[in-house]
C-alpha positions in Angstrom: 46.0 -79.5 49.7 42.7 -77.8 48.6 45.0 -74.5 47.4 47.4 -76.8 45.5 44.4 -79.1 43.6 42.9 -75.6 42.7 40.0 -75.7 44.7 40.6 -72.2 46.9 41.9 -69.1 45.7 44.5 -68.2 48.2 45.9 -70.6 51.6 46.2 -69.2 55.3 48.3 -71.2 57.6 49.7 -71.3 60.8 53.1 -73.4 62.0 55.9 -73.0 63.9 59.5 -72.4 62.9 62.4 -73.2 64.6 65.1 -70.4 64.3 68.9 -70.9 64.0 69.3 -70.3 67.8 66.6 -72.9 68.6 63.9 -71.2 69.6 60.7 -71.5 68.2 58.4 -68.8 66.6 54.9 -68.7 65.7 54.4 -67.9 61.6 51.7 -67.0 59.6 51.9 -68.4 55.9 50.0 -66.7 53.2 49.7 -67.5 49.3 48.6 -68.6 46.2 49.6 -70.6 42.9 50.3 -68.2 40.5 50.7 -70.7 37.3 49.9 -73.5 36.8 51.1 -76.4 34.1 49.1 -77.3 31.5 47.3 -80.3 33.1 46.3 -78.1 36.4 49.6 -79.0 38.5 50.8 -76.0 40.6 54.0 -74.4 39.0 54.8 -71.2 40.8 53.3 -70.2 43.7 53.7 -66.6 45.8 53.3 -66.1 49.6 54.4 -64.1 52.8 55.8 -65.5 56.0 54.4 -62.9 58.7 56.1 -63.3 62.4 53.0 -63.6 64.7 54.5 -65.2 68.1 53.5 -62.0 70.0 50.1 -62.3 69.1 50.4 -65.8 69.9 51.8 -65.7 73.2 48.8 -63.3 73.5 46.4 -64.5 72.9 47.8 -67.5 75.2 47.7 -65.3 78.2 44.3 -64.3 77.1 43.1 -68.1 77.6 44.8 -68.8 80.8 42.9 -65.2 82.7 40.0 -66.2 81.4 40.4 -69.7 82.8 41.5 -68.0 86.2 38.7 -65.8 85.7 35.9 -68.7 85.6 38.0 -70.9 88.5 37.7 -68.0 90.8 33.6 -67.1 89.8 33.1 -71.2 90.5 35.3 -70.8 93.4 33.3 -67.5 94.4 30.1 -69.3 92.9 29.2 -65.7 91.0 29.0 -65.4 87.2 29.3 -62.8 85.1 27.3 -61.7 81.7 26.9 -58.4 79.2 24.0 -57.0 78.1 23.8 -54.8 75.6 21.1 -52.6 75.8 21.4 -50.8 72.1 19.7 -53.7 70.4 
């Protein structure tokens, strides 16, 4: 809603789509109003729809190894850290 009452220059946003066969995909949604009527209302606007289950699904299995990850340190009751020494 900020994009459209002309309060950010572009919109980013993330849904899901269901496709003809019924499954579902993860979708990124770019854009921006291009012109607007005379009293500020959005006319046109211009975006890309960018396919982004895989880094989705990911980023999921990213989440759940880092959840086994810090069950099995509890479990273990050992942590882990980084330490950069450079700075």
């Amino acid at each position: 809603q900020a994009h459209l009452d002309g309060r950010t220059d572009t919109y980013t946003a993330e849904f899901r789509l269901r496709q003809h066969d019924g499954q579902w995909r993860w979708i990124l949604d770019r854009g921006r109003v291009v012109s607007r009527t005379a009293d500020g209302r959005p006319l046109r606007m211009v975006g890309t729809h960018t396919d982004v289950h895989h880094h989705k699904l990911l980023e999921q299995q990213l989440r759940e190894q880092q959840a086994q990850l810090e069950e099995a340190q509890r479990i273990a009751s050992m942590g882990s850290w980084s330490w950069d020494t450079l700075k």
